[in-house]
Phi, psi and omega in degrees: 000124194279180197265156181253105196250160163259143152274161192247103201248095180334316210276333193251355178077348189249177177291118145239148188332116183279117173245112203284144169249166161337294209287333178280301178308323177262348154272340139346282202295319193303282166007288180277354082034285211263325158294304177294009177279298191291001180269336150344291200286317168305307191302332156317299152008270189299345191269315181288325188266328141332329194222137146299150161254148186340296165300319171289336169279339151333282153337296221281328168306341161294288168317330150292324219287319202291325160317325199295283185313302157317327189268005171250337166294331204250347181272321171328298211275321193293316188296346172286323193295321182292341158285333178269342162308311169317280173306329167312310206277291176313341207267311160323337180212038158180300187297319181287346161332292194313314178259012165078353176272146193290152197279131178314114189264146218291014170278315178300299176312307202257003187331123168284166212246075185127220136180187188305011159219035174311299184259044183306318183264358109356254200325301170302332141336301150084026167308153181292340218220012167332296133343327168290282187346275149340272170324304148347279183277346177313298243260293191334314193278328189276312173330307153314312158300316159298341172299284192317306188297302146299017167253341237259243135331353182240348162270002167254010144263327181286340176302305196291327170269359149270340139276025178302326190259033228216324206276314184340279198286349166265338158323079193330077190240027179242168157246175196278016116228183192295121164228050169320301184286306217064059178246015184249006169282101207246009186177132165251184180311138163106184178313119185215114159346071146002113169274016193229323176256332183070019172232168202288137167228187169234122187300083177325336206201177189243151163266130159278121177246146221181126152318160144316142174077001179269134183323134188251141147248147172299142189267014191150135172306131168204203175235137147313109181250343177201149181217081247239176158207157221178098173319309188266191165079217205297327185070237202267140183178147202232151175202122186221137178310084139356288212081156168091062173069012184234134173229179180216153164208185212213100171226150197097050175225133111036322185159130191272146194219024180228150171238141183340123210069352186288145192239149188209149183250139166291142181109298261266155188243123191239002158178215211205134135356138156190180227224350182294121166098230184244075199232135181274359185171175192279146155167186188219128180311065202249093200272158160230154192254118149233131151070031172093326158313046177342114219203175193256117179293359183277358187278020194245332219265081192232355182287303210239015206231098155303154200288235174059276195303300183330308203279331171298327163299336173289278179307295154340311200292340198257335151323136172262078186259215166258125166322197169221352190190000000 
């Protein structure tokens, strides 16, 4: 029961009865009203920034799961770059090894992926975790590029490997007449005695010494591109085109037994032994060309040589003698 007040009234001299009137009672209630808003509103206040609400642990529970997932996307993608570095490495130094093609050069290869506004509107945003982000996908985008290269190359090897058997059979991998005991090899490749000048020179090619009239053969399919005849040199000589960078020539022979232009089979029979040109005894003058190159045809003779014959062939051929031609 609330208390009962008096007041003191100047004009009758006695106490009289205090009575609130409306106007006093509604500024009271605005009044308590109005602390209790404002203590509402502090005690909130104090409360949000201390404490989450239901929707911010929410939020703040998302945003971890996905920081969590992007640094497992950015571990992901570093482990893809390390595999592909791994096919970079096989496909540069063993496949194209393999099919003879150059390795794809890494100006190419590490080529960059954009530029600096590739992710402007990322960047304008002003997201918390940008920099994750924004890194994520660069490396995503260079990966996807390396891909693209490497894919790329392997479509210019599964090409190079449909023609393998193409490369096979043209390759200059026999030698050019019959040698069975392998005594008909009378000079190999590199510095060699002149049998004419009596000074050291460099033999380009190996002599075969072979009678007159012994059958010469193509070392590998090709086309006949010249078919010459010359009082000095090579004297009579034949020289065919392979393809893929290889030609051959067969020179100091006797009677041609292919004409210009002409396709040939390894095996294939294209003249005969003979003594023509700056030649010191019958044989044949036998070079293979890559890429423009003269090269020592004996690293080719691998078709018809056991490894035994091979390595004796190799020795022979390494002899510092006299040329035949």
């Amino acid at each position: 029961m609330s208390r009962i007040k008096y007041y003191y009234d100047p004009k009758t001299c006695k106490y009289e009865r205090y009575t609130k009137s409306k106007w006093d009672v509604l500024l009271g209630l605005l009044g308590f009203l109005s602390l209790s808003s404002l203590l509402a509103v502090g005690i909130l206040l104090v409360f949000s920034y201390y404490f989450d609400s239901p929707k911010e642990l929410l939020l703040k529970k998302e945003n971890e799961e996905l920081k969590l997932y992007y640094e497992m996307m950015d571990t992901e993608v570093t482990r893809l770059n390390d595999m592909m570095a791994d096919l970079k490495d096989r496909d540069d130094n063993l496949y194209r090894v393999i099919f003879e093609s150059e390795p794809i050069p890494s100006s190419i290869r590490e080529a960059g992926y954009g530029g600096s506004d590739r992710f402007r509107d990322i960047k304008e945003k002003g997201l918390q975790q940008e920099d994750l982000i924004v890194g994520v996908m660069e490396n995503v985008g260079k990966l996807k590029k390396q891909m693209y290269v490497q894919s790329l190359s392997y479509d210019e090897l599964a090409e190079k490997a449909l023609n393998k058997e193409e490369y096979w059979a043209s390759i200059p991998a026999i030698q050019p007449v019959h040698n069975e005991d392998l005594k008909r090899l009378a000079s190999g490749f590199g510095m060699r005695l002149h049998p004419i000048l009596k000074v050291r020179k460099m033999h380009a090619g190996v002599d075969f010494s072979a009678p007159k009239g012994t059958p010469i053969y193509a070392t590998g399919d090709g086309k006949v591109i010249q078919v010459k005849t010359e009082f000095g040199g090579y004297g009579k000589s034949v020289v065919i085109d392979h393809g893929f960078g290889f030609q051959t020539r067969y020179g100091h022979m006797n009677e041609f037994k292919v004409k210009r232009g002409q396709t040939v089979k390894r095996g294939d029979l294209i003249g005969t032994v003979g003594n023509t040109g700056s030649s010191t005894a019958p044989h044949v003058h036998y070079e293979v060309i890559k890429d423009g190159r003269r090269i020592n045809p004996v690293n080719y003779f691998f078709k018809d040589l056991e490894p035994s014959e091979f390595d004796k062939i190799l020795e022979l051929a390494s002899r510092e003698n006299q040329s035949l031609s």
